[in-house]
C-alpha positions as CSV (number, residue, x, y, z in Angstrom):
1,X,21.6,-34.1,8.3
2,X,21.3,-31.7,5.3
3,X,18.4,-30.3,3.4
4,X,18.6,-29.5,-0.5
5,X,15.9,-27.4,-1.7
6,X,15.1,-27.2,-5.0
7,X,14.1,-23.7,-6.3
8,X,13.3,-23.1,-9.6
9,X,14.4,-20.1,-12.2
10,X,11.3,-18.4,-12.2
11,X,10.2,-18.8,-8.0
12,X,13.6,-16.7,-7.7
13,X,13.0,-14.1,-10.3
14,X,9.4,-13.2,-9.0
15,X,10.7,-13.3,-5.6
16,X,13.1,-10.8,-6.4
17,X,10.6,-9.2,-8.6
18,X,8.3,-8.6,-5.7
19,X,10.5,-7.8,-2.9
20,X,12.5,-5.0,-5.3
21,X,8.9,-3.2,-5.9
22,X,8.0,-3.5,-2.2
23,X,11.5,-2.2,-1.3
24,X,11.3,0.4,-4.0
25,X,7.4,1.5,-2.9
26,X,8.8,1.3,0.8
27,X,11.1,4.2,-0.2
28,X,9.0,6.4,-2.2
29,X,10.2,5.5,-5.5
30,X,7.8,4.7,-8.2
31,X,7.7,1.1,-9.7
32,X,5.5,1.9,-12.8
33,X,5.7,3.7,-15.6
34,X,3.9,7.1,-15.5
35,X,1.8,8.0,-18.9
36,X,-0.9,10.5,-18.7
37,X,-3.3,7.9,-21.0
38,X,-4.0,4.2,-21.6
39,X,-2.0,2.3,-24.1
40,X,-3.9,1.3,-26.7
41,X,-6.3,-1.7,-25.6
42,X,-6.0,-0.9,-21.9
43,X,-9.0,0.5,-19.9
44,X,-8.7,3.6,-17.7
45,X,-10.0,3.4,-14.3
46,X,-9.2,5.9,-11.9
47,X,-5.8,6.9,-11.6
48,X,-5.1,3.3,-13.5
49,X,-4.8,1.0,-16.5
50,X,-6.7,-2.1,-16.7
51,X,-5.8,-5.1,-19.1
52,X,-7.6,-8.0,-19.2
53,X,-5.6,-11.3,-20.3
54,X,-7.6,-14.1,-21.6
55,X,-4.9,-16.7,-22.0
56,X,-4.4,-19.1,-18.8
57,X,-0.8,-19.2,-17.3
58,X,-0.4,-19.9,-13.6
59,X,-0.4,-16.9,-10.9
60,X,3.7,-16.5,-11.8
61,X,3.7,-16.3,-15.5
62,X,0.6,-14.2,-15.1
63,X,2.6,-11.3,-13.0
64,X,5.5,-11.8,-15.1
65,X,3.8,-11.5,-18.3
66,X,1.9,-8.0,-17.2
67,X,5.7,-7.2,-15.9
68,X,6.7,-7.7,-19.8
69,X,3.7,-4.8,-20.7
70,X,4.8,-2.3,-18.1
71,X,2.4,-3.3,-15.1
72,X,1.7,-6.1,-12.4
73,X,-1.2,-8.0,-11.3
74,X,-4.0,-6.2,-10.2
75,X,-4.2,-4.8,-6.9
76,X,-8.0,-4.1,-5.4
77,X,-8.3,-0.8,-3.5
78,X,-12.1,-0.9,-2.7
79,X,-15.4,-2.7,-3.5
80,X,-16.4,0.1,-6.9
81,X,-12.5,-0.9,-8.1
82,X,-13.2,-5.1,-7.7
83,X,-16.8,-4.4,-9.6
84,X,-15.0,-2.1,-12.3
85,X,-12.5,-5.1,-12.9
86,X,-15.1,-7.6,-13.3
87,X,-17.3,-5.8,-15.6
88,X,-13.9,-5.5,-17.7
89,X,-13.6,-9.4,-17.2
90,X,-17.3,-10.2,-18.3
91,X,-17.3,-7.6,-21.3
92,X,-14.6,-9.5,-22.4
93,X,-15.6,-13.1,-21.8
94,X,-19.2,-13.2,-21.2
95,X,-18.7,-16.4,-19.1
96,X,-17.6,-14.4,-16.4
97,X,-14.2,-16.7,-15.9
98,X,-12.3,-16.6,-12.6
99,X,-8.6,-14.9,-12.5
100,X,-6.0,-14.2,-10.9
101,X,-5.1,-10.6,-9.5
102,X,-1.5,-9.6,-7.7
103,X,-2.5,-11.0,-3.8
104,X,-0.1,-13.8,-2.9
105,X,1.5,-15.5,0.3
106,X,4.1,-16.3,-2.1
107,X,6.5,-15.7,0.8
108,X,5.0,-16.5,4.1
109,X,1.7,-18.3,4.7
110,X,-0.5,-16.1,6.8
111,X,1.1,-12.8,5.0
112,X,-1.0,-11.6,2.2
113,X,1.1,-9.1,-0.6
114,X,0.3,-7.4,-3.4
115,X,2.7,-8.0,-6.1
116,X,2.3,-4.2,-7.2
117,X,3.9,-3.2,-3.4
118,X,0.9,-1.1,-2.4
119,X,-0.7,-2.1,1.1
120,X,-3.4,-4.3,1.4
121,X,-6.7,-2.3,2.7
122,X,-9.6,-4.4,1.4
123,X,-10.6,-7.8,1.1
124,X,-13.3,-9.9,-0.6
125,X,-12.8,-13.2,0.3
126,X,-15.5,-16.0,-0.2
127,X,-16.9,-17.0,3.2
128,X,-14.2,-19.3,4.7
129,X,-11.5,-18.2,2.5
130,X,-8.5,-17.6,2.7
131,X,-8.4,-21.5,3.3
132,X,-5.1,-23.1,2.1
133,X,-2.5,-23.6,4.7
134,X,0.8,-23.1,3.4
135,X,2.4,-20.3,1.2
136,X,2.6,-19.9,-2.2
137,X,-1.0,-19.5,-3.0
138,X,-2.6,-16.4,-5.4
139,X,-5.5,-14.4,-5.4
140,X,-8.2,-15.8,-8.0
141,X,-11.0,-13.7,-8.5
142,X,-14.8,-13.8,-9.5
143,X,-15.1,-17.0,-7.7
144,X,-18.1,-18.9,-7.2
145,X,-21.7,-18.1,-7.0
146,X,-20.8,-15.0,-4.9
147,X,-18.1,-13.9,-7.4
148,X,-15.7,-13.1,-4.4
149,X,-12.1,-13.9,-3.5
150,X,-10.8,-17.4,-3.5
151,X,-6.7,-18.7,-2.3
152,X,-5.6,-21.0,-5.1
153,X,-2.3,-22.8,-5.5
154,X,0.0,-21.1,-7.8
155,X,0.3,-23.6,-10.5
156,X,-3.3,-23.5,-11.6
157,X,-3.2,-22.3,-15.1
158,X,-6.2,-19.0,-15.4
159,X,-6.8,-16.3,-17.3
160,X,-6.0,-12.9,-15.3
161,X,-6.1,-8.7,-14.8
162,X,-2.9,-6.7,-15.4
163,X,-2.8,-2.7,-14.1
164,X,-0.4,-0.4,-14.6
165,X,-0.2,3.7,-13.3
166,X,-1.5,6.3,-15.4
167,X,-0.2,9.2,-13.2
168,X,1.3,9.7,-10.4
169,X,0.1,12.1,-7.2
């Protein structure tokens, strides 16, 4: 008996997306663009840019649209990096929204990636999360009461965090 799947345009195109910037951060190349400043409405942080986006798209768009400004969705290195981000978040929308950052199982559903290629050392999920079961499911931040990590499905439409390299080491 045959299958057909049906994949659309853009599942492909971040899927290559991804696994080009993993393969290219794999081999020592860099994937961002090098500045020694912050573009103009960008916030420094670190060795990084930080942009918050306040129009909701769903975890896809969202990468692809801080693609289109030189970045990716935000990758989280440490607990003073995840505060930094949501201060940026609140002193932009005082309601403290959630949104999505760069972790995804986009490609297998136990296998967390950030879309930027760097490796995954820290982790804030809500108690009990991650929860879904299957793949394709983002990182949405500031979630809840305890303003942690929360697995959503990638067609919920939120507002989200783009980063991009200032310099490189």
């Amino acid at each position: 008996m045959k299958r057909s799947i049906m994949v659309s345009a853009k599942s492909v195109l971040l899927c290559t997306t991804i696994l080009s910037g993993i393969a290219l951060v794999s081999h020592g190349y860099p994937v961002e663009s090098y500045m020694d400043y912050c573009p103009a409405g960008w916030t420094e942080y670190n060795d990084r840019c930080f942009k918050y986006i306040s129009g909701a798209t769903d975890w896809a768009d969202a990468e692809i649209n801080c693609e289109n400004i030189g970045g990716n969705l935000a990758s989280v290195h440490s607990e003073e990096e995840y505060a930094f981000i949501r201060q940026l978040v609140k002193q932009a929308d005082s309601s403290e929204p959630t949104f999505w950052m760069g972790l995804s199982n986009h490609y297998k559903a136990d296998t967390w990636l950030w879309s930027d290629g760097t490796r995954v050392d820290f982790t804030l999920w809500n108690p009990g999360e991650p929860n879904k079961g299957g793949p394709s499911f983002g990182l949405l931040g500031n979630y809840k009461k305890t303003k942690g990590w929360n697995d959503l499905g990638h067609q919920w439409k939120e507002p989200s965090v783009c980063a991009l390299r200032t310099c490189c080491v």
